[in-house]
N, C-alpha and C positions, 0 to 999 in steps of 0.2 A: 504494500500500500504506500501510495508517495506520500512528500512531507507535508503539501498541500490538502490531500482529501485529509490528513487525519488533523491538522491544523483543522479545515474546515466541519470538520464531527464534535472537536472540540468547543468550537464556538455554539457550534449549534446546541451541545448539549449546558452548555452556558445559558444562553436564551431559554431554550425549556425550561431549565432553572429556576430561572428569574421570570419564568412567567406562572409556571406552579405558585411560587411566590405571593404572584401578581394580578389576583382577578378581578378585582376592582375597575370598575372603569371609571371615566375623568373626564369631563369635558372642560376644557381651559377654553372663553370664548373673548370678545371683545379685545385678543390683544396684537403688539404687532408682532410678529412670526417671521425672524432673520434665519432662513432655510437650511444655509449652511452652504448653495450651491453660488449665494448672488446674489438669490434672489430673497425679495421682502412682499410680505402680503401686510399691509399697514393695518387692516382692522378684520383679523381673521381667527377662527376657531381650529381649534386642533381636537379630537377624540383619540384617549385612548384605551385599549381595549386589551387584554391578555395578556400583558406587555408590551404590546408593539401598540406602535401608531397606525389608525384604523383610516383616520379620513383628517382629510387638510383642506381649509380652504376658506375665500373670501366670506366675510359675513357669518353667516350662522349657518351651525349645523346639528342636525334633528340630534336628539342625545336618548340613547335608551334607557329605559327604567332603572329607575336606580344610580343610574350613575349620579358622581360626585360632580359638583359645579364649582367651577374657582372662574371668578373672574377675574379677568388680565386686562381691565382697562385702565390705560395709563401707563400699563407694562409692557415688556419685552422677552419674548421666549427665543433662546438658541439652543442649538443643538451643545449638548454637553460635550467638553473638550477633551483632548486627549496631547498627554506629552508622549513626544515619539523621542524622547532621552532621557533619561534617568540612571540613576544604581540603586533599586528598592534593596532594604534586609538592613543597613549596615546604621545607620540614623536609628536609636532610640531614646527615648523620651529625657536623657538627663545624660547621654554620651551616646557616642559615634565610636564604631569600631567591630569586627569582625564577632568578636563576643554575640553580638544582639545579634546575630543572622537567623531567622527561624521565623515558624508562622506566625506568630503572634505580633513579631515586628513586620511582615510584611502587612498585617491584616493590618496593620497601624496606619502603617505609610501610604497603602490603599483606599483607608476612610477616612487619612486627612485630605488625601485629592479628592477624592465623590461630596468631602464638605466645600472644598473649592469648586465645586461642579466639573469635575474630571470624569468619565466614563471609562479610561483607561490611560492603562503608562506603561510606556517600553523600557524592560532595562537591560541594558547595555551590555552584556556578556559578561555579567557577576554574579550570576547566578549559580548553587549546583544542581546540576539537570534533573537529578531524579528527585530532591525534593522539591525544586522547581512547578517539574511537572505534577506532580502530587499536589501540592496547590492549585495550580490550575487547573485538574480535575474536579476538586470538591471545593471551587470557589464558588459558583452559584449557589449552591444548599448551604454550605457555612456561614458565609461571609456574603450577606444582601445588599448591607451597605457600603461596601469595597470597589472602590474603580475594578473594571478590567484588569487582570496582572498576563504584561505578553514580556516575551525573553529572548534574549537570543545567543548564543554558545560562543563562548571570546576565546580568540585565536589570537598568535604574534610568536614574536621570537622564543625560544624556550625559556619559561621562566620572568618574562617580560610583556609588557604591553600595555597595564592600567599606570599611573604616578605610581613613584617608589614609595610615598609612605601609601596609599590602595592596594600593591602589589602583600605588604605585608598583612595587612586583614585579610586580604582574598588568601593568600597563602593558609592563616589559622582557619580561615572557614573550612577549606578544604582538606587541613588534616584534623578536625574535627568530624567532617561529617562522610571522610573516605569517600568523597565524591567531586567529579573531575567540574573545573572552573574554566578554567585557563586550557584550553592544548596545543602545544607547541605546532609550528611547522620548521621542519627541518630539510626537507629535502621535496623536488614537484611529487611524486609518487605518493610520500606518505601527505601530504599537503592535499592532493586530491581523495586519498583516502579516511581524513579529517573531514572532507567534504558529507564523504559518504554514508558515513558515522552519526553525521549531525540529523540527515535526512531520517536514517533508519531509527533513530530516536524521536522520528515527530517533531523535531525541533526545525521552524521553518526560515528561520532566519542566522546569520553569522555576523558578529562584528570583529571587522579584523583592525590593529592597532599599526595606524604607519608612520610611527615618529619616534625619532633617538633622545628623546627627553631631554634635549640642550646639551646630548654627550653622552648620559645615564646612562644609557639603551641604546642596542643595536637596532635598526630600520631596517623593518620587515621587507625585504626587496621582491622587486615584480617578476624573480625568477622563482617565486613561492606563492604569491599572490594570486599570478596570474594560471595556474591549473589549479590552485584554489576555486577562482572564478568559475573557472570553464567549468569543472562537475558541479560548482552548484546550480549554474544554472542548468545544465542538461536535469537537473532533479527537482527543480523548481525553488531551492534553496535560494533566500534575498543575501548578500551581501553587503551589508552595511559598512561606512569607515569613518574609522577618527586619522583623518591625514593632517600631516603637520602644516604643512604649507599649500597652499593655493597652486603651486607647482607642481606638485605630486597630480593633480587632479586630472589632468588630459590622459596619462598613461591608466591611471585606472580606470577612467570611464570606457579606456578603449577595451579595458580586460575583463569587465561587464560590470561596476562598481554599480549597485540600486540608489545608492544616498550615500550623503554627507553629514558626521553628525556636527560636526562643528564647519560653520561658514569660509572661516577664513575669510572673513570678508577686507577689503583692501583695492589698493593700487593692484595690486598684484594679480586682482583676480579678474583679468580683462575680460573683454566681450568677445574674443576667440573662445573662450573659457567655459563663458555662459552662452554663447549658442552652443559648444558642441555638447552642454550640462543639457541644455533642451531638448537636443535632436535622441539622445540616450534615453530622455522621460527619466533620469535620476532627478530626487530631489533634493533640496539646499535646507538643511536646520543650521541658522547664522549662527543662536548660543552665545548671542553676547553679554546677557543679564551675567553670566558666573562671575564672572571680574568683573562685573561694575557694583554688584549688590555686597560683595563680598567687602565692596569696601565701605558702606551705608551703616548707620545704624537700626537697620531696620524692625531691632526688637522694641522699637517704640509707634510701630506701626500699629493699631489695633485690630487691624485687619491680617496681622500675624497673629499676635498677643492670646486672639482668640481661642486658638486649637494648640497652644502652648505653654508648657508650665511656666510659672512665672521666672524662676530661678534660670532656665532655659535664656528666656526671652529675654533678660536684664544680660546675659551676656553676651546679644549680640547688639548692645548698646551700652552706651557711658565711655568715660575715660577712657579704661581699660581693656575694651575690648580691639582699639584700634582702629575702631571704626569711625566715621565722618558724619555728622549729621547732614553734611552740603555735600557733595561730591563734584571737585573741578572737574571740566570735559575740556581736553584740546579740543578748540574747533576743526583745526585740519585734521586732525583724526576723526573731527567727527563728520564733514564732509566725504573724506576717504571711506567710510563706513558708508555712508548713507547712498553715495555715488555707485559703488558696487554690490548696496543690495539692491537698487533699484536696476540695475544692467543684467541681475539677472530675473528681477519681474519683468521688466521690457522685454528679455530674451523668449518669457514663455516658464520659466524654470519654477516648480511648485515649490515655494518657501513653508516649509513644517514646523510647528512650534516644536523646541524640546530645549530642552533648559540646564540638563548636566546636574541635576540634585542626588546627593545621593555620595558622590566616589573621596568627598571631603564634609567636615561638619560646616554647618551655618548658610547654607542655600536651600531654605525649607521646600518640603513637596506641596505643589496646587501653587502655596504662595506664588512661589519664584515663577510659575508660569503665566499669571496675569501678569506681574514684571517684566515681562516677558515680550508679551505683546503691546506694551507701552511704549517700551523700546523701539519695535518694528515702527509702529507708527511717528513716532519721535524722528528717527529715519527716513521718514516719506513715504512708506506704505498709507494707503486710506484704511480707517478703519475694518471695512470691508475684507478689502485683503487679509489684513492679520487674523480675523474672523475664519474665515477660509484654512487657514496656514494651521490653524487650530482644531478644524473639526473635519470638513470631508477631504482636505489635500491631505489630513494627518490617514484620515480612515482607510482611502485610497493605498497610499504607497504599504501601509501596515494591515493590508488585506483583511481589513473590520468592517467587512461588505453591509452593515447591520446601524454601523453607526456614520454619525458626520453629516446625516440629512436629516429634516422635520418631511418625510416622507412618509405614504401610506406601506405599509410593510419592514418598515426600520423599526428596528428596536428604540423603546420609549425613553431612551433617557436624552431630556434632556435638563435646563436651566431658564427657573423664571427671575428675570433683573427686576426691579424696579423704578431702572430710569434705562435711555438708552444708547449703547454703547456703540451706533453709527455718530452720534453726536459729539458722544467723547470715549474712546476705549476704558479707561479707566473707571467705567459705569456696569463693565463686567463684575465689579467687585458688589454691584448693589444685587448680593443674592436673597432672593427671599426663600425659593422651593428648588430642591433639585431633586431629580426623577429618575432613575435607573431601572430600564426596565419596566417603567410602568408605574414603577413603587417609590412612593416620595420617605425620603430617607429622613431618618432623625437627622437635622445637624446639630441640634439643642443635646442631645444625648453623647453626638461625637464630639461635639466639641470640650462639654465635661469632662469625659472619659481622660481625653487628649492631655488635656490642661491640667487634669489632676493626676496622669501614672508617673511611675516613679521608675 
């Protein structure tokens, strides 16, 4: 069986899940419904039914017995978002570090994005497979209020590929739980046979590591990379990359690279670059909030504070913590940025949100991804765009054929605002309900929960 159809059993047995879950129906009417593809229906009702979204459309629509009414006048419903970057397990509640890896810390870090209105989060090949996967199997019946958890199997030099202090927690995970993280590529043969590996495990995605850490680490070179490629794609396996430079990027997209997790965005990353990024259909996650929030004091934001212990929060604010309440921007840098990511929306090139939470402490999950899209638009994307980057370019490239539209047959999660975020992005933060599945989640319960473990 390939890695796709069982990839796609998986989901599906997801959705039943959460639709067992979910039999409630709901009709949200009166509001305005940013689709996810574009497009806006300014004064339109959504019904949903079984989990999934039954009917969409202008005006009013008939509601069967029973159902629950919420109205959405004055508000704004999007499709719930998805980060397509992260490292779930290693973030818990009072320290960061390989120790916390396990369900209960993914179940953490997945019901603090579905309070940020996430429906799902990719992480990054730091995962170990088979408890991984074991999660993923019994996340719909365990865990209702949990984002999606998708993963992908991390490849690079032997012994290399995440930062060297990541490289050390990943190490303890994996002699903890005698379960493979990390697998080397050594030679094209067994490099393609890593490929094969990854398939026959159900696992549909690989993220491979292509940067010498400023010297640290050896550069995964395209005489491993590239019959990496080639089998995964004959198996339908996605290849994802953390490439160091903008440079690197033409020989991989030739060697069949799907995405980029980090933009590289710059001078450097020209419009020869970003058309031959478009003509591939690989997509671009820019990933610039990681350095820029890191150096913020963000734990005086309330809209962190919320889903975090206090003791937490206080340290990544004050004196102490190194952080900045203002943060200087070079303007030429910030041109250079804004210039090359818009060369590759003119180019055609689908911009994904994903944010890098996870592989260091102090860039919280959900949080960091409305930061996120602040950024884009800060940059020169239109609201819209960054919307899109967020929900069906994310669904798209991370084959969650279910989610990223307010569509009739999509799975019902999504997000009601209160004000609206084509006016200003930063109105994604006004959540009042969010829906998974159908099923409108405590966030009153998660955010307790959050704010008080220890």
């Amino acid at each position: 069986m390939s890695s796709t159809l069982i990839f796609g059993l998986a989901a599906s047995l997801l959705l039943i899940a959460g639709s067992v879950l979910a039999q409630e129906s709901i009709l949200i009417s009166n509001a305005r419904l940013v689709i996810g593809d574009g497009s806006v229906i300014e004064n339109g009702s959504l019904l949903i039914e079984d989990g999934a979204v039954s009917a969409v459309g202008a005006g009013t629509i008939e509601a069967p017995s029973g159902a629950r009414m919420v109205d959405g006048n004055g508000k704004t419903v999007i499709p719930a978002l998805i980060d397509g970057h992260a490292h779930l397990g290693y973030e818990g509640a009072q320290d960061w570090g390989g120790h916390n890896y396990g369900p209960e810390t993914l179940r953490n870090n997945l019901e603090q994005y579905a309070w940020y209105g996430f429906a799902a989060a990719f992480s990054a090949g730091s995962d170990p497979d088979n408890m991984a996967l074991e999660f993923q199997r019994g996340q719909g019946e365990e865990y209702p209020d949990a984002a999606r958890f998708l993963f992908a199997a991390g490849m690079g030099p032997e012994g290399q590929g995440p930062n060297d202090t990541f490289l050390v927690e990943v190490a303890e995970v994996e002699e903890r739980t005698g379960q493979t993280i990390l697998r080397s590529l050594n030679d094209p043969e067994q490099a393609a046979m890593q490929a094969r590996e990854v398939a026959d495990n159900g696992i549909p995605f690989i993220k491979i590591w292509v940067d010498d850490r400023g010297g640290s680490q050896a550069k995964l070179s395209p005489e491993l990379y590239r019959p990496l490629m080639a089998e995964s794609e004959r198996l339908g396996v996605k290849v994802l990359v953390h490439q160091q430079f903008a440079e690197d990027m033409p020989d991989l997209l030739a060697a069949g690279a799907a995405g980029f997790l980090h933009g590289r965005l710059g001078d450097a990353l020209t419009a020869e670059i970003a058309e031959q990024t478009a003509r591939t259909g690989a997509f671009v996650i820019p990933n610039l909030g990681l350095g820029e929030l890191r150096r913020e004091t963000i734990g005086d934001d309330p809209f962190l504070r919320a889903v975090m212990p206090a003791e937490s929060a206080d340290a990544l604010t004050g004196p102490d913590s190194g952080r900045q309440a203002s943060v200087m921007r070079d303007a030429g840098n910030e041109a250079a940025l804004g210039a090359s990511l818009l060369r590759l929306v003119d180019a055609g090139v689908d911009i994904v949100l994903g944010t890098d939470a996870g592989p260091l402490p102090g860039h919280p999950f959900g949080y960091s991804g409305h930061r996120e899209l602040e950024i884009y638009v800060r940059l020169g994307m239109t609201p819209m765009q960054a919307l899109i980057a967020g929900t069906s370019a994310a669904a798209r490239h991370y084959d969650l054929d279910d989610l990223g539209v307010l569509a009739p047959g999509y799975n019902a999660s999504l997000v009601l605002l209160s004000a609206n975020p084509l006016d200003d992005i930063r109105n994604t933060r006004s959540i009042e309900r969010v829906f998974l599945g159908g099923r409108e989640i405590d966030r009153e319960a998660i955010a307790a929960r959050l704010s008080e473990a220890q």
